[in-house]
N, C-alpha and C positions, 0 to 999 in steps of 0.2 A: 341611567336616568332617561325616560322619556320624552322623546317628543313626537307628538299625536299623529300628523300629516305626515311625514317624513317617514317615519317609521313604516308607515303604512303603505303609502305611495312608491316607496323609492327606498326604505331600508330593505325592502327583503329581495330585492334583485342586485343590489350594489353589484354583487359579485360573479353576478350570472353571465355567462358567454352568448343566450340569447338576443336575436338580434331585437331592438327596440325601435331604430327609426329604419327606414328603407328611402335613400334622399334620389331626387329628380335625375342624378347621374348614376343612379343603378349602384350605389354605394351605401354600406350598413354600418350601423352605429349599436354595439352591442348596449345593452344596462350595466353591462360592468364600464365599457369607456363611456358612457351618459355620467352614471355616478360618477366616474373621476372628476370630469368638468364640472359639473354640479359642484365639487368637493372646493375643487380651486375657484369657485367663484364665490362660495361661503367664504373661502380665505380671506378673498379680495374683498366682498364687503365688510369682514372684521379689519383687514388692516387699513382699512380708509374711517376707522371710527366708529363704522355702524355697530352699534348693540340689541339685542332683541328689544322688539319692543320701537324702535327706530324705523323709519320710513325712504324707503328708494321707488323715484319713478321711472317709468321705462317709457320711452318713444321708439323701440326699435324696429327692424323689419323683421317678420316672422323667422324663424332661423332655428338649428340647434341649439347655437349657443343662446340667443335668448329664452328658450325653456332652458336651457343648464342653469342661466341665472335665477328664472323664477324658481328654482328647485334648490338654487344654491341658498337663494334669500330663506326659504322656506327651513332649510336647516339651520343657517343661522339665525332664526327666531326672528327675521329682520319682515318689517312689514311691505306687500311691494303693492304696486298702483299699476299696473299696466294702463299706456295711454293708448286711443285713439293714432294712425299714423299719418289722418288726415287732420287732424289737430292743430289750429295753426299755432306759430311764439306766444300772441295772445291769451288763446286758452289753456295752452299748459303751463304759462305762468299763474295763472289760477291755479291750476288742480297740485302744484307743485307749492304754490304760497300756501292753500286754503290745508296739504299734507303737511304741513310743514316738515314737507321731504327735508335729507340732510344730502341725497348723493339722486342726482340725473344723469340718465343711461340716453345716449342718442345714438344714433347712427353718424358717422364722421361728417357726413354731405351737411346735417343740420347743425353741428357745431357753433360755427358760425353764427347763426342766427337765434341760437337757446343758451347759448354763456352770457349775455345781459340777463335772460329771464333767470336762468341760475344765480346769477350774483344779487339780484334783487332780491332774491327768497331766501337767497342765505346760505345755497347748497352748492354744492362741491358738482362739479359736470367730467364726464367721463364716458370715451365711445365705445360702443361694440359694434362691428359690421358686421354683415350676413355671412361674410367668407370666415369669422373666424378673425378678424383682424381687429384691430383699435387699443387705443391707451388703456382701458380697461378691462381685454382680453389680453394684454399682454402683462396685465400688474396681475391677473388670473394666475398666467403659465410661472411667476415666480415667488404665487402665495403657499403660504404651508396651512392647509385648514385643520382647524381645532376638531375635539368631538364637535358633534351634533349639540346644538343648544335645548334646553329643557323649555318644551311648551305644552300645556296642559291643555283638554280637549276646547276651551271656549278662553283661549288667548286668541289675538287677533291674528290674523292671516295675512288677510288680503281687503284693500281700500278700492271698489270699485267704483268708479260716477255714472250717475246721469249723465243722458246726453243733455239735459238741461234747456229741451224745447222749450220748457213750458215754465222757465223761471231759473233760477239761481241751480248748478249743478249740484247733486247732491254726494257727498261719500257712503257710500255702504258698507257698512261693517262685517266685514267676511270672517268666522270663527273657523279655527282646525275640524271642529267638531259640523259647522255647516258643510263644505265643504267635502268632508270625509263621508259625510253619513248620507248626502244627497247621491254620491258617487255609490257607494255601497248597495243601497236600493235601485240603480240605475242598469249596474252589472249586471243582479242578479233580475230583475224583471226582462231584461231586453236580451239575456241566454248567452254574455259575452264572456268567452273562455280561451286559452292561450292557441286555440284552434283557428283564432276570427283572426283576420288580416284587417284594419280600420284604413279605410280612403279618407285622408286627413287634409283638405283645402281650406280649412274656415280661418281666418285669423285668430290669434291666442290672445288678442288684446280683452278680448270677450266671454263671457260667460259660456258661449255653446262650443268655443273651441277649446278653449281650456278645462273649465273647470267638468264639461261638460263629456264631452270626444275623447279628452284627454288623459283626464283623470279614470274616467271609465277602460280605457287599453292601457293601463296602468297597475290599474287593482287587478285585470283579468291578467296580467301578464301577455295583454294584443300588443301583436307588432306595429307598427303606423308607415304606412305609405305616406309618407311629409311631405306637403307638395306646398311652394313659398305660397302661393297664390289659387283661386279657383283658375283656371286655365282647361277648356275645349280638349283643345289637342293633348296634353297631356293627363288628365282621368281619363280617356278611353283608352289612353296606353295603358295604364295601369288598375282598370276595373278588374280587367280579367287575373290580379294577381290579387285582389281582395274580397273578401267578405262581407263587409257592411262598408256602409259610408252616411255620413253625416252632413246635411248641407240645410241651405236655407232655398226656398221656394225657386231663386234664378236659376242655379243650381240645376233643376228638374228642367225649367224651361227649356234654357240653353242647349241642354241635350238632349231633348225634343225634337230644337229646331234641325239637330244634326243627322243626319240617313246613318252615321253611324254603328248610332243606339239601334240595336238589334238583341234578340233574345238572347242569342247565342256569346255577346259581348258579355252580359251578368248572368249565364247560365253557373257562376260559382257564389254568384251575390245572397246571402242568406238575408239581410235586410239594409232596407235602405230607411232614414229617418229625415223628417224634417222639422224646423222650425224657427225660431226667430221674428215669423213671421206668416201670417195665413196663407194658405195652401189655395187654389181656386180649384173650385171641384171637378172643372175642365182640366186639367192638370193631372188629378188624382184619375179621372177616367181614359187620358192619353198617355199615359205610363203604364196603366197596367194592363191598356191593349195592345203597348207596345213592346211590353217588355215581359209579361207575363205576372211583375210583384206588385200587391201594392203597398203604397207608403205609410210610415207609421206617422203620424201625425202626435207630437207632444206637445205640453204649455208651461213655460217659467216665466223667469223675470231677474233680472240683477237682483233683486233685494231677497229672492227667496230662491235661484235657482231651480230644478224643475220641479213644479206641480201635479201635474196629471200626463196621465201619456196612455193611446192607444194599447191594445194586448198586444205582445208580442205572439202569444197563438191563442188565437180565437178571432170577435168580429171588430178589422179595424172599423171606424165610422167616418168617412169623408165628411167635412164641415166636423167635426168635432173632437176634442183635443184630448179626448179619452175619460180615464175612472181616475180619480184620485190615485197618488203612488203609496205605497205602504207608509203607514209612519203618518202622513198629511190627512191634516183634518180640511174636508172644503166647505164653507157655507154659503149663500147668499143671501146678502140681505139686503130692506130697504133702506132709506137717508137716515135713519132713526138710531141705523144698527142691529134693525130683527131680521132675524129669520125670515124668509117668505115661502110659500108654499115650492113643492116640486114644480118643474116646469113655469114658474114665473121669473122672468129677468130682473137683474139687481145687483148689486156689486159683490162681486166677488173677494172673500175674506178664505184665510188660510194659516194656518197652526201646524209648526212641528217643529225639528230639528233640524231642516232644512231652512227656516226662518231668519234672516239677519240678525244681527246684535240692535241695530240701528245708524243713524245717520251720523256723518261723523263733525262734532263740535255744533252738531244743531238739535239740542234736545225737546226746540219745541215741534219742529216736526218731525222729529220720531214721535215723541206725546200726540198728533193728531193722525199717525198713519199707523201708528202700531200699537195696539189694545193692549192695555194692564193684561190681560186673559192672554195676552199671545197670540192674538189671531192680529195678521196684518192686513190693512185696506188695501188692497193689491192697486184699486183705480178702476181695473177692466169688469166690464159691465155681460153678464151671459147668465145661462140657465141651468139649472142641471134636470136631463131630460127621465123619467121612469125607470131606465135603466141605470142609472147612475152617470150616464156621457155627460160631461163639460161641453156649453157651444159657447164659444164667446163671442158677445155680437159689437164689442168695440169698446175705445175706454170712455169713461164716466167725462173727461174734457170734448170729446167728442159728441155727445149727445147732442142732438137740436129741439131746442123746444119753441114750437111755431104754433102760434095762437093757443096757446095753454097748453099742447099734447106735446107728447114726448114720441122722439122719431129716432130708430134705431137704424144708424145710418149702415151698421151690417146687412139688415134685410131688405133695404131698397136695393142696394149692390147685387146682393142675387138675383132680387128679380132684373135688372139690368142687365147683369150678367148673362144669364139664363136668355139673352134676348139673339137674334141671331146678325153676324156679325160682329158683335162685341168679344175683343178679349178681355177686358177688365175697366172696373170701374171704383173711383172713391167717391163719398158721398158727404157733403160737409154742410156745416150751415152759415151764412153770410145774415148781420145784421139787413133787418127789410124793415120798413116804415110803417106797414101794418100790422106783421105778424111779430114782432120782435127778430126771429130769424126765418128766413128763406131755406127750402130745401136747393141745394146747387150741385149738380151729378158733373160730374169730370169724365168720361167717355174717351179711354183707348179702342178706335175701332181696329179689325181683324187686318191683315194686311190685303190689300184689294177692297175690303168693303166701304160700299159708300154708305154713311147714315146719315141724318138728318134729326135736330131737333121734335120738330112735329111729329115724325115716326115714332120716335122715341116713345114721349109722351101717350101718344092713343096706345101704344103697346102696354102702358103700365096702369093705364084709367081701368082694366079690367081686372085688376092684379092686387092694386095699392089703394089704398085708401086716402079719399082726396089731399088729404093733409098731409100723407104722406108723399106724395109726387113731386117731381122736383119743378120746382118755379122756374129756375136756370136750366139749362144744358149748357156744358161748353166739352170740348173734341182736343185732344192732344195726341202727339204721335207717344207720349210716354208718362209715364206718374212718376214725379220728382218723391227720389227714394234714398234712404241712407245707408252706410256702408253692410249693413245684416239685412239689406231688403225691406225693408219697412218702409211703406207710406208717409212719406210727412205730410202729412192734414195741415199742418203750420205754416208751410208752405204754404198749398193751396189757400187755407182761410185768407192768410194776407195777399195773394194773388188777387182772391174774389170779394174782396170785403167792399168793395165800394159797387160790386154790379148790380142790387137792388137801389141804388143812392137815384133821388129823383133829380 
């Protein structure tokens, strides 16, 4: 009897002597001893109750054995939540009430502070530590696991949330078949075969390192360099023994700022990816004069996992997040729900098998984000350009509309950007007493440089259209950002909301 993920993922190497993780202390983890752990931790969540179908949340630190358990969950049919591990009691007593988890995974140190939140929601608490240690890796080492449990291609998998900026966190319904089939296209577009070495620093709580990074050196039968954390000093140790690597925009930066980075460090790198979060095209043009490659730039999202992604051989395009992946339907449209011509901006909608199931226990906003037809309101606002390239120029909460027009706070940022001295910029709008909202530019200058508002400003009169200029300026040493690199604009708005106020 079948079960669809597992099988696929992790049944056809159980027994392989190939090495699977490659850990920080030069130590390897074949697929045959991955699979066993996996096996005993399926034990362990059958003999604590869990049945498919049943929900476990995890707060752990990134580790083997915490992918053994997502792996192990994954064969026993058991649903898993991966949390955030900056999370605080508060919120994951939510995402553990709103799963109605039955078993919480901690790390020993939070113990302590997530057994009220477990006994309030009803679940049973149990730790696993990074070394391999805890009550829960130790009920592991004396379970006897069953077969594999029967899951069919669109039983549920995996409960991912929102981060919940923008309102009540949401569950995403993750299917064997989303999951499997997103990976499957991912493989085979991006050339990854049991040849590729994968540089593995992203967190597993998340869609680009799990379902993403990982699932992909899985299907290809790639080794993974597992490294707990993004960490400097250790990827340049270990670039030179891999192939690809996976990272989010800091990522690139960080090893920019390092004399390191030299050709000669990723003369075996066949590709480097990024995403999570937008790339700055000063970025994409200081990496590939320094290193020789440049970066593949893709676009997903939790609820649909990846959409579109640069060629892996042909023209990557800086600023844009490539063609649609095989399988994915992409449209734009306006507030109405139509179509709009090529090359005009609108929100971005998307149809396939890589699509969510829906929200979880909120069916009316699945009903307002995901279309009878299967095409979901992704939120993100961009265009698709003649040749078929996705640019996305920000999401639809973002927008600023100032004296009736609409301001696409992506394109002011370039031209900011583009300004000299500037490393980066976000663009937001603050309630204003004339316009309804204010343009307000947030401005990290370069290190050394001095700017000035007024500079600013005559720089962009020539550029920007009145309306589009920012009213505000304000100067930070950094953009308050969350743990995959992202912008909080939410932040900011609530920072700037009262600097129009008369």
């Amino acid at each position: 009897m079948a079960n669809h993920l597992h099988d696929a993922l992790f049944g056809r190497h159980e027994g392989s002597g190939a090495t699977f993780l490659i850990l920080p202390d030069g130590s390897r983890l074949s697929h045959a001893d991955f699979g066993a752990l996996a096996m005993r931790y399926a034990g362990a969540l059958e003999a604590a109750g869990l049945r498919p179908g049943d929900r476990v949340a995890l707060q752990l630190e990134k580790s083997p054995d915490m992918l053994a358990v997502i792996a192990g969950a994954v064969r026993a049919g058991v649903v898993f939540l991966p949390l955030n591990t900056a999370y605080t009691p508060a919120e994951v007593s939510y995402f553990v009430t709103d799963a109605g988890a039955k078993l919480l995974l901690c790390d020993g140190r939070s113990e302590g502070a997530l057994a009220p939140v477990a006994r309030a929601a009803g679940a049973a608490i149990a730790t696993v530590n990074a070394d391999g240690s805890g009550s829960f890796a130790e009920a592991a080492q004396r379970a006897v696991p069953g077969p594999a449990a029967v899951r069919g291609a669109d039983d549920l998998a995996a409960l991912l949330y929102t981060s919940g900026t923008t309102g009540r966190s949401k569950g995403g319904m993750m299917s064997h078949r989303n999951l499997l089939s997103n990976a499957e296209v991912l493989a085979n577009v991006w050339r990854f075969t049991d040849r590729d070495v994968l540089l593995h620093a992203l967190p597993i709580f998340h869609t680009h390192g799990l379902f993403v990074a990982t699932n992909v050196a899985l299907l290809a039968g790639s080794p993974m360099i597992f490294l707990p954390k993004f960490d400097v000093d250790q990827v340049i140790r270990f670039l030179p023994q891999a192939t690809a690597m996976m990272g989010v925009p800091t990522f690139y930066t960080r090893l920019l700022d390092d004399p390191r980075l030299t050709r000669d460090l990723v003369a075996g790198i066949r590709l480097f990816i990024s995403g999570s979060a937008p790339l700055l095209a000063d970025t994409h043009r200081q990496w590939q004069a320094r290193t020789g490659h440049r970066i593949l730039e893709r676009y997903g999202m939790t609820e649909t996992n990846m959409n579109t992604s640069n060629p892996c051989e042909g023209d990557r395009r800086a600023g844009t997040v490539g063609l649609p992946l095989p399988g994915v339907e992409l449209k734009v449209c306006d507030g109405t729900g139509r179509e709009v011509p090529r090359g005009e901006t609108g929100t971005i909608e998307v149809r396939g098998p890589n699509v969510f199931q829906g929200y979880w226990k909120m069916p009316e906003k699945t009903a307002e984000e995901l279309r009878a037809d299967g095409f979901f309101i992704t939120g993100d606002l961009g265009f698709v350009d003649a040749d078929g390239y996705v640019t996305i120029v920000g999401r639809g909460k973002d927008l600023i509309i100032t004296g009736g027009f609409n301001v696409y706070p992506k394109e002011v940022e370039l031209a900011i950007d583009a300004l000299p001295g500037v490393l980066e910029s976000a663009v937001i709008g603050a309630p204003h007493p004339d316009f309804g909202e204010g343009v307000v530019a947030v401005i990290v200058p370069e290190a050394g440089a001095s700017l000035d508002d007024a500079a600013i400003r005559a720089s962009l009169s020539g550029t920007l259209a009145k309306f589009k200029q920012p009213k505000a300026v304000a100067f930070r040493a950094a953009l308050p950002r969350n743990t995959m690199g992202k912008v909080q604009k939410t932040v900011l708005r609530e920072e700037f909301r009262d600097i129009f106020a008369s």
